[in-house]
PAPA-570160 format. One record per residue (C-alpha): x negated, z negated, y negated. Coordinates in pm, 1 decimal, decimal comma, padded with zeros to 6 digits, m for minus. Layout:
# residues N
<node px="X" pz="Z" py="Y"/>
...
# end
This chain:
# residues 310
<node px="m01657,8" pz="m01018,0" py="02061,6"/>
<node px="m01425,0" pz="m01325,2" py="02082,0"/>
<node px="m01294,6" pz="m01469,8" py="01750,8"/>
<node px="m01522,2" pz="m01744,6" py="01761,9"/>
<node px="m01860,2" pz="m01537,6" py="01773,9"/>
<node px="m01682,5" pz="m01304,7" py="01515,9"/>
<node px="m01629,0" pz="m01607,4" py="01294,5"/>
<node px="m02020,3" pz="m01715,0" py="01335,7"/>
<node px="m02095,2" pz="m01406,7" py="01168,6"/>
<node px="m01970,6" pz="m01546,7" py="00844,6"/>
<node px="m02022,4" pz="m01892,0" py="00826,0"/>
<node px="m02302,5" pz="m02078,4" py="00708,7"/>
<node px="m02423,0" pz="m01799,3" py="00498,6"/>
<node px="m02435,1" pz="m01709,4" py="00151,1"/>
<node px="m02347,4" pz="m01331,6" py="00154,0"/>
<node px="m02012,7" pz="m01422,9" py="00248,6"/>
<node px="m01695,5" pz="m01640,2" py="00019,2"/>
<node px="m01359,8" pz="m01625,4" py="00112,2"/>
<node px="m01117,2" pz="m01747,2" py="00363,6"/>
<node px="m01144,5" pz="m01747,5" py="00751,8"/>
<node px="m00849,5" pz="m01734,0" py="00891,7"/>
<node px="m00782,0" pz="m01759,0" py="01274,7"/>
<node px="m00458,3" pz="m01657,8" py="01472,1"/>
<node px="m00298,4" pz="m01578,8" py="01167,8"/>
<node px="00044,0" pz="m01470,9" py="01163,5"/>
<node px="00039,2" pz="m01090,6" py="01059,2"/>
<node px="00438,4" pz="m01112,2" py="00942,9"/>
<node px="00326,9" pz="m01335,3" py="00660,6"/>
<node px="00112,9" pz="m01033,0" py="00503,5"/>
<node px="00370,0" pz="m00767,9" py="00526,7"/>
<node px="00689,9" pz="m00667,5" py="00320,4"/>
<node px="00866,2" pz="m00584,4" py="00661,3"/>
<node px="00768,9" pz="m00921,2" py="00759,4"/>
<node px="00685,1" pz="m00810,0" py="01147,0"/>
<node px="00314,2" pz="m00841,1" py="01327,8"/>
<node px="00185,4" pz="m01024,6" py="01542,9"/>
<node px="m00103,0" pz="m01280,9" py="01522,5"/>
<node px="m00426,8" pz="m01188,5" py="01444,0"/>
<node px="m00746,5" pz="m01347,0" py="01596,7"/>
<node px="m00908,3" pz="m01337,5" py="01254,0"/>
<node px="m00776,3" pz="m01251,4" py="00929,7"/>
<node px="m01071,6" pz="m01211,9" py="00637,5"/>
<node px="m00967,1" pz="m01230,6" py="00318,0"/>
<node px="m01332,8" pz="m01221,6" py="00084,6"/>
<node px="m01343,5" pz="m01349,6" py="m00252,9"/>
<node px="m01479,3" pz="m01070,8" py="m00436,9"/>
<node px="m01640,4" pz="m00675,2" py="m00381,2"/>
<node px="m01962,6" pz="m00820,1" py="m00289,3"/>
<node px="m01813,7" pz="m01071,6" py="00020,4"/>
<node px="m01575,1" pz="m00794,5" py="00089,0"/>
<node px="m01882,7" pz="m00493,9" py="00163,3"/>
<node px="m02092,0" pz="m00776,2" py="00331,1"/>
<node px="m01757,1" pz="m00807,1" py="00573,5"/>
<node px="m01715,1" pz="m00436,6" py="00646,6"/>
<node px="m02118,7" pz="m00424,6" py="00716,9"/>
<node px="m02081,6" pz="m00693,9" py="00903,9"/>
<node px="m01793,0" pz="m00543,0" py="01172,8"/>
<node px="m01938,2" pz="m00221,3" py="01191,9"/>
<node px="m02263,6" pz="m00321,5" py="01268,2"/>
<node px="m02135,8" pz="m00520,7" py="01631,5"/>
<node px="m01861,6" pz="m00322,3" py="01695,6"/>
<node px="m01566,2" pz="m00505,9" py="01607,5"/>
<node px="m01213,4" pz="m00270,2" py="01564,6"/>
<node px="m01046,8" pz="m00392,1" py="01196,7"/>
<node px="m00781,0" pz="m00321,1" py="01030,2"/>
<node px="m00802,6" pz="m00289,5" py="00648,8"/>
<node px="m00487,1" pz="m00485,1" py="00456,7"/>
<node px="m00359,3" pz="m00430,1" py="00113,3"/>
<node px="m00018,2" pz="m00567,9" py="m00017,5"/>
<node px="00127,7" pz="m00465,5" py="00366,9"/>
<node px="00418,6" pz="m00291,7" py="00189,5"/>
<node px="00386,9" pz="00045,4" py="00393,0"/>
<node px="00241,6" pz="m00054,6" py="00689,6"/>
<node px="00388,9" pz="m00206,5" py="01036,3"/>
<node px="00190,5" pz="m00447,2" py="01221,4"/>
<node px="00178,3" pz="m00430,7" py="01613,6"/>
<node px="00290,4" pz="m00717,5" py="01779,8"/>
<node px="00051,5" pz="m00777,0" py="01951,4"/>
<node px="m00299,5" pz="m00685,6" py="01741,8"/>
<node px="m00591,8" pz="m00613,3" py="01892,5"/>
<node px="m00831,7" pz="m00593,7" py="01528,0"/>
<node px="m00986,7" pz="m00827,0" py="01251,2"/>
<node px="m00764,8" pz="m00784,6" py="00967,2"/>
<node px="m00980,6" pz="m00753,1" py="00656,9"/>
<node px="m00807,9" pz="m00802,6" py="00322,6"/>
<node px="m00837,8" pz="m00676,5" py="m00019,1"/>
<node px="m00573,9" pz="m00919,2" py="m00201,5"/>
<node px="m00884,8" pz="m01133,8" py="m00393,0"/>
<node px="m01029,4" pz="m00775,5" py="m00511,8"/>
<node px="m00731,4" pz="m00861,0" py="m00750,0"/>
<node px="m00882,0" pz="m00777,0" py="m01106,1"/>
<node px="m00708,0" pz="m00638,3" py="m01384,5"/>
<node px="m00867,5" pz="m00570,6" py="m01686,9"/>
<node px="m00915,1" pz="m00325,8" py="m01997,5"/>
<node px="m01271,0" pz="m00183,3" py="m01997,8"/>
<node px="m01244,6" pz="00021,6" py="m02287,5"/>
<node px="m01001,3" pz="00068,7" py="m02561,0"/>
<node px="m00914,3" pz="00251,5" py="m02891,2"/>
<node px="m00618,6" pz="00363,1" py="m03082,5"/>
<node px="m00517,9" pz="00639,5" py="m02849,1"/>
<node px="m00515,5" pz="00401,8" py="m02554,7"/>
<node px="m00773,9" pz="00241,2" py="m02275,0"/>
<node px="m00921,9" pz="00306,1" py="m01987,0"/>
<node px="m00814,1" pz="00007,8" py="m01734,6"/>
<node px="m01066,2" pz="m00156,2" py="m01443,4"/>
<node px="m00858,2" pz="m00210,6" py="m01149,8"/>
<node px="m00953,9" pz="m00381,4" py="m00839,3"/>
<node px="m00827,3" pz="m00241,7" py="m00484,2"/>
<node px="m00668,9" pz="m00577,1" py="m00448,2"/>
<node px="m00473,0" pz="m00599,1" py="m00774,3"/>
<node px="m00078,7" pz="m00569,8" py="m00751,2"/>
<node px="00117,0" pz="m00302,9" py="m00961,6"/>
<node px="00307,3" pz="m00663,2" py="m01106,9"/>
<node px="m00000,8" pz="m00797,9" py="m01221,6"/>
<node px="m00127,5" pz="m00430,1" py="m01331,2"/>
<node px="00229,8" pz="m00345,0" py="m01500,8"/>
<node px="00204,9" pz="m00663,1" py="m01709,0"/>
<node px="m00121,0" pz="m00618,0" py="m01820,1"/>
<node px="00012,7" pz="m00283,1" py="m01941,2"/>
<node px="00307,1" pz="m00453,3" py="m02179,1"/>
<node px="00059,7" pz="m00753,7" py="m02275,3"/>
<node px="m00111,2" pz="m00497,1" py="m02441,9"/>
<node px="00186,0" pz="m00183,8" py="m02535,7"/>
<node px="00049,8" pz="00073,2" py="m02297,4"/>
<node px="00230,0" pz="00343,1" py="m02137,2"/>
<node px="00115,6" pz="00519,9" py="m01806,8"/>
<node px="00224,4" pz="00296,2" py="m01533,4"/>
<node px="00600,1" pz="00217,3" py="m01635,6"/>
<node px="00707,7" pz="00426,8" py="m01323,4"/>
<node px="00501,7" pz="00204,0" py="m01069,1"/>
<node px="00714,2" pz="m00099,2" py="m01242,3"/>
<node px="00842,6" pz="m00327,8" py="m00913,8"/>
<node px="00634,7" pz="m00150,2" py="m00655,2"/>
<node px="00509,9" pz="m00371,7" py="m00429,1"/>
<node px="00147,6" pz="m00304,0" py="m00273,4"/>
<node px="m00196,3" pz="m00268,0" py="m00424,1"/>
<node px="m00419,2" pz="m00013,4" py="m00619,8"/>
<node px="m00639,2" pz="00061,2" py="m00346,2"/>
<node px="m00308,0" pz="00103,8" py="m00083,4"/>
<node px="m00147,2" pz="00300,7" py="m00371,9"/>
<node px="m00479,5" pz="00548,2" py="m00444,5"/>
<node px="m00526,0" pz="00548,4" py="m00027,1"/>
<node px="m00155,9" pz="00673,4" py="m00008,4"/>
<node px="m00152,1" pz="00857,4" py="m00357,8"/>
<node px="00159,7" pz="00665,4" py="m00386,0"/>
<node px="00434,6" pz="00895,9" py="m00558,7"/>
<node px="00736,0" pz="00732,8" py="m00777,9"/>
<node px="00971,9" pz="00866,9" py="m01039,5"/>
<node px="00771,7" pz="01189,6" py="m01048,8"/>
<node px="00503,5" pz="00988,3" py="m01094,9"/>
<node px="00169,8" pz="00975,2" py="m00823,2"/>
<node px="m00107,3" pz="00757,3" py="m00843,4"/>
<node px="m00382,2" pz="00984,0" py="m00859,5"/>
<node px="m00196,0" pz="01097,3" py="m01228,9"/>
<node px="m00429,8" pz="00863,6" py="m01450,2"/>
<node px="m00679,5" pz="00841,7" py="m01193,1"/>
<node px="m01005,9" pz="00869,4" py="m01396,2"/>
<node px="m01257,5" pz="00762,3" py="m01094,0"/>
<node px="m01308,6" pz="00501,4" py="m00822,2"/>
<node px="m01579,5" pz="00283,9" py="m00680,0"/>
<node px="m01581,5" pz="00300,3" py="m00354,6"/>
<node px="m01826,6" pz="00217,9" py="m00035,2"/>
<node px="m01934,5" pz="00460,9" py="00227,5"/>
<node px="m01896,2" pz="00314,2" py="00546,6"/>
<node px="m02113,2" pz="00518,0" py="00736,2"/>
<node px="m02413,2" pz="00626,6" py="00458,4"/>
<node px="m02361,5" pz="00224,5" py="00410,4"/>
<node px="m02331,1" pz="00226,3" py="00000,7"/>
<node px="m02150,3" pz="00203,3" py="m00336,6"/>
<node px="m02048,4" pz="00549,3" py="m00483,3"/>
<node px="m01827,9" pz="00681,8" py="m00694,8"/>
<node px="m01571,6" pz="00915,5" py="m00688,6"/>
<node px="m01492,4" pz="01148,0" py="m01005,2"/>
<node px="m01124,4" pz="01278,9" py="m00981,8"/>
<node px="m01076,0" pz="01628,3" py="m00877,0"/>
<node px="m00697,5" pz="01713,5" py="m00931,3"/>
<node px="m00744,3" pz="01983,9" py="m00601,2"/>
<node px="m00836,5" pz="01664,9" py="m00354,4"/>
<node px="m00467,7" pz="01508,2" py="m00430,1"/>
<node px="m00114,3" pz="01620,5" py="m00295,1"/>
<node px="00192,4" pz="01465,0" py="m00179,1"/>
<node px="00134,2" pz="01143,7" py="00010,4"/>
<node px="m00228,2" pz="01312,0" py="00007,5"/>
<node px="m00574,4" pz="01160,0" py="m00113,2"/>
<node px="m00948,9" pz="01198,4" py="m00043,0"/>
<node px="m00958,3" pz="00791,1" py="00108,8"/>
<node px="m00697,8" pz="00952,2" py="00402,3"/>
<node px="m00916,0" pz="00974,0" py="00724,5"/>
<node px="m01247,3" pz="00954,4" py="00525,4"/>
<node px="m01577,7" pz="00658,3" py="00527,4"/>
<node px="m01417,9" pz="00618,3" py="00170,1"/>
<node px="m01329,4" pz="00226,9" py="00138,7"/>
<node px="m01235,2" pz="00189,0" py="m00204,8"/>
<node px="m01349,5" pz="m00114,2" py="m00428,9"/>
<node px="m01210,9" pz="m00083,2" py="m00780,3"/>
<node px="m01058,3" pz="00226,7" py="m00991,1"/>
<node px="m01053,9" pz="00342,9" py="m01336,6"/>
<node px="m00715,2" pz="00508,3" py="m01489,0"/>
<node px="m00652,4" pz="00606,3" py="m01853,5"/>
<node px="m00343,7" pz="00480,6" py="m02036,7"/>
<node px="m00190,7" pz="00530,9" py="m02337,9"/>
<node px="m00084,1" pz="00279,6" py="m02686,7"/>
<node px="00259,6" pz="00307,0" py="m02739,0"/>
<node px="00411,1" pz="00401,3" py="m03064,9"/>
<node px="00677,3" pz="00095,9" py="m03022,2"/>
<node px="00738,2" pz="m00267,4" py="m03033,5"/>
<node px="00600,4" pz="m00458,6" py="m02730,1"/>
<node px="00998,2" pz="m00565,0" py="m02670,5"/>
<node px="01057,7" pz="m00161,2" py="m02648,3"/>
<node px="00744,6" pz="m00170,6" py="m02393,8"/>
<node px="00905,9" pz="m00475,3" py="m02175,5"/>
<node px="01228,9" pz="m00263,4" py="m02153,0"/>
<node px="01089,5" pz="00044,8" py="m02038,5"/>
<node px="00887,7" pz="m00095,9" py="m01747,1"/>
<node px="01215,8" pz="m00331,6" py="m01680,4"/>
<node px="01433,6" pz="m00033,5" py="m01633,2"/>
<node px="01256,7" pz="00112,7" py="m01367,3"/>
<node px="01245,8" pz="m00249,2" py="m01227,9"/>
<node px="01618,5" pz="m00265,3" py="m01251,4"/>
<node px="01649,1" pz="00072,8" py="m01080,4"/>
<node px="01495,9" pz="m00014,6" py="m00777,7"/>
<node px="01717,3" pz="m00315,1" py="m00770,6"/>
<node px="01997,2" pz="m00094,2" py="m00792,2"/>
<node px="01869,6" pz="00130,2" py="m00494,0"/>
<node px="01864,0" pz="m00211,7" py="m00253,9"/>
<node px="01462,4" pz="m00164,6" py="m00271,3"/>
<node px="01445,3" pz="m00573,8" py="m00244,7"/>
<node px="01788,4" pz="m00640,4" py="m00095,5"/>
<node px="01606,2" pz="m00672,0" py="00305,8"/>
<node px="01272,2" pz="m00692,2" py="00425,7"/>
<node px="01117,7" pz="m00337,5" py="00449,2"/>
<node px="00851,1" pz="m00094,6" py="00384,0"/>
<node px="01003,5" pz="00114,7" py="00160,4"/>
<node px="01088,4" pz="00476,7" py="00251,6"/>
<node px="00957,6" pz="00568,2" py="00599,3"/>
<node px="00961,8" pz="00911,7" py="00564,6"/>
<node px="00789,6" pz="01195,5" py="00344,1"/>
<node px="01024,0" pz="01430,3" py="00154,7"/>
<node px="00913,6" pz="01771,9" py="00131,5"/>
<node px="01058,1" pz="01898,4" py="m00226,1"/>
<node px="00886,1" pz="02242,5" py="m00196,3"/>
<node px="01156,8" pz="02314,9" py="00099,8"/>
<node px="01439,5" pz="02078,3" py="m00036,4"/>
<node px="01438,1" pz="01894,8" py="00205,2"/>
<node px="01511,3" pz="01486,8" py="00132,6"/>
<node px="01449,2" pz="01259,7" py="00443,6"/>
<node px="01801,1" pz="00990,3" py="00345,5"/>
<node px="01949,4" pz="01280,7" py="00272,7"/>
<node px="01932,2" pz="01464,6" py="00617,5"/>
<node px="01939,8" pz="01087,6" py="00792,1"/>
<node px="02265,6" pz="00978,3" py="00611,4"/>
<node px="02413,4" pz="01375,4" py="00701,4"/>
<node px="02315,4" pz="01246,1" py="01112,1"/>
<node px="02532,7" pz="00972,6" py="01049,7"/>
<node px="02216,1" pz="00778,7" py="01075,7"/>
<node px="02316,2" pz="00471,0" py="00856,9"/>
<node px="02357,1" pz="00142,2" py="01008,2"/>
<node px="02193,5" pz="00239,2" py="01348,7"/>
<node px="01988,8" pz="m00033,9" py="01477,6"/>
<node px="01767,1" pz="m00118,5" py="01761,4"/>
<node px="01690,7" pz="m00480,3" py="01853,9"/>
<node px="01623,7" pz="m00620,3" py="01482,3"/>
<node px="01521,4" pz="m00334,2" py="01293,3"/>
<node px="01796,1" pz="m00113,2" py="01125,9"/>
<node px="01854,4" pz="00174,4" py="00928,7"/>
<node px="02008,2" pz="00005,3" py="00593,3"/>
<node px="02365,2" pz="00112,8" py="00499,7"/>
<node px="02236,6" pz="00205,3" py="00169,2"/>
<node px="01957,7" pz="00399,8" py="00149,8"/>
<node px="01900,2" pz="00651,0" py="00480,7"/>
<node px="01511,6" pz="00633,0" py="00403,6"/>
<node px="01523,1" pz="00278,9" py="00441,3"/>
<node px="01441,7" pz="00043,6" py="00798,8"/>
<node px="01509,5" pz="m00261,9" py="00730,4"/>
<node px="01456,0" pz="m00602,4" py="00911,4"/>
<node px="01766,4" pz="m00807,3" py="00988,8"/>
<node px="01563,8" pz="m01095,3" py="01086,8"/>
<node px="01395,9" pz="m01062,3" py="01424,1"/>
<node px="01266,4" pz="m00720,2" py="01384,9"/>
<node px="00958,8" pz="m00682,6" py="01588,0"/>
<node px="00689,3" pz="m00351,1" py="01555,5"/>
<node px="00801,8" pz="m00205,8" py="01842,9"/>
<node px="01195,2" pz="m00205,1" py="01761,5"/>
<node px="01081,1" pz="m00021,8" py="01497,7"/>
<node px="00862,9" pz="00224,3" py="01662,5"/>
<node px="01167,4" pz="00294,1" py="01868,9"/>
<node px="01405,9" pz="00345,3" py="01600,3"/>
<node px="01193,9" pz="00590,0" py="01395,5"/>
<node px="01162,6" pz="00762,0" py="01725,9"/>
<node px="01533,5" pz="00812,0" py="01786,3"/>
<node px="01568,6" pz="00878,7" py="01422,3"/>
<node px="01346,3" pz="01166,0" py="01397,7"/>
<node px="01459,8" pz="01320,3" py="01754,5"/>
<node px="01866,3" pz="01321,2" py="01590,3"/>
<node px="01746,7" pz="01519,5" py="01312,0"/>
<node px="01508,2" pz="01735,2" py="01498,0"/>
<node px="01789,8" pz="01778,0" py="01707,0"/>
<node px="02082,1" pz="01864,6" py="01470,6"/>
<node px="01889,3" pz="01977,5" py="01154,1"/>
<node px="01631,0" pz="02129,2" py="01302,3"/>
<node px="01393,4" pz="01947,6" py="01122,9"/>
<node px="01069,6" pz="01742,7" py="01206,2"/>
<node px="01068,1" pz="01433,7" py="00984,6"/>
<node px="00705,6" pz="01315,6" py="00921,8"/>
<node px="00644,6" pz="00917,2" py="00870,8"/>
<node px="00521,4" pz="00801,0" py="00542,6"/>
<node px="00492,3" pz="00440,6" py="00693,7"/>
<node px="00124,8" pz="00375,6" py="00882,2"/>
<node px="00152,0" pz="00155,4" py="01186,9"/>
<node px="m00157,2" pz="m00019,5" py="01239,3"/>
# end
């Protein structure tokens, strides 16, 4: 189906609110600011708009793409899918509370800003080590997003989520022995999740203490060039049970500063591909190619990407 026909699908109808968004520039949606133009980029208004959408493109056949905050994915140049975005699935809000802590309602959509400062509105501890990630809940649970020691499925009490294929709203009770590294049950599943539900915990200091403690792992990340170039964080998985650290082995290649066309491996951090301005998907591609073939090649290693390209 041509954009147009695709775009008939959700006009002039009321199971459907958001934005419509034709030949949309996919570099705007991204942290590593590459991707091409997309015919159609949905962005719904809320969970209901949102399922309607996904119905919607499975029912005629339409390939999508499902976008988050874009901060660990690379977008193809040249994109051949409906993006479908979660950003307005952005709520944030305590849904129970005592004088232990709270249980927090998070939608897929919400960012770990607006999630963190929620937390030190309100003196809770549980999240300080997602402080300054960019991304969203539901890219963070899809990923089980790992930081400081700390992963995302770690206050994970459940999630709402819609099965694409039995075509309906479930939910999902954490089981700690569905989670690893980099590993959740949404990986390669019909699991589309809506909203989540995580415990934290009332801290037994000032709200100024609270601000400080998310604000140094904030500063941290500053400090490790995490925001000094457009990126998508670290492109490869570590794998601590075997020591083995992925800007470790890359900086030991003399890997640092290699660049093809406008993506480059930054100076700084080993684990880090930055774009220098013109960096299109397939530089990249190429680079993590050549990266991963030097280390198989001198360390014997195989690195595995943590970045998804779309």
């Amino acid at each position: 189906m041509i954009a147009m026909e695709i775009t008939k699908l959700f006009n002039n109808t009321e199971s459907f609110s958001g934005s419509i968004l034709q030949d949309e520039p996919l570099s705007k949606h991204t942290t590593m600011r590459v991707g091409g133009k997309a015919c159609l980029f949905l962005q719904p208004d809320n969970a209901d708009s949102f399922v309607y959408a996904l119905r919607q493109l499975k029912t005629h056949s339409v390939p999508y793409f499902l976008l988050g905050g874009g901060s660990n994915v690379i977008m193809p140049d040249c994109p051949e899918f409906v993006v479908l975005s979660t950003k307005k699935l952005c709520s944030a809000e305590i849904a129970e509370k005592n004088e232990r802590g709270a249980i927090l309602k998070l939608g897929a959509g919400a960012s770990w800003g607006r999630v963190c400062n929620l937390c030190k509105d309100n003196c809770f501890l549980g999240f300080e080590s997602f402080s300054g990630l960019p991304g969203t809940v539901g890219g963070a649970l899809y990923m089980n997003a790992t930081c400081f020691g700390f992963s995302a499925c770690d206050n994970l009490v459940n999630v709402r989520y819609f099965d694409i294929e039995a075509d309906e709203i479930r939910t999902y009770e954490k089981n700690a022995d569905d989670w690893g590294y980099k590993r959740s049950p949404f990986q390669d599943s019909n699991r589309i999740v809506l909203e989540a539900n995580f415990c934290v915990k009332s801290a037994d200091v000032s709200k100024e203490a609270v601000a400080e403690i998310y604000a140094k792992t904030l500063q941290e990340r500053v400090g490790k060039g995490h925001f000094s170039a457009p990126s998508a964080g670290s492109v490869f998985k570590n794998d601590s049970a075997n020591g083995i650290v992925a800007g470790r082995l890359i900086d030991e290649c003399g890997l640092k500063g290699l660049q093809v066309g406008g993506a480059r491996v930054a100076d700084w951090h080993g684990n880090f591909i930055i774009n220098t301005g013109n960096a299109t998907a397939s530089d990249i591609k190429a680079l993590v190619a050549q990266i991963k073939s030097v280390v198989k090649e001198k360390k014997g290693i195989s690195l595995d990407c943590e970045i998804i390209f779309a």
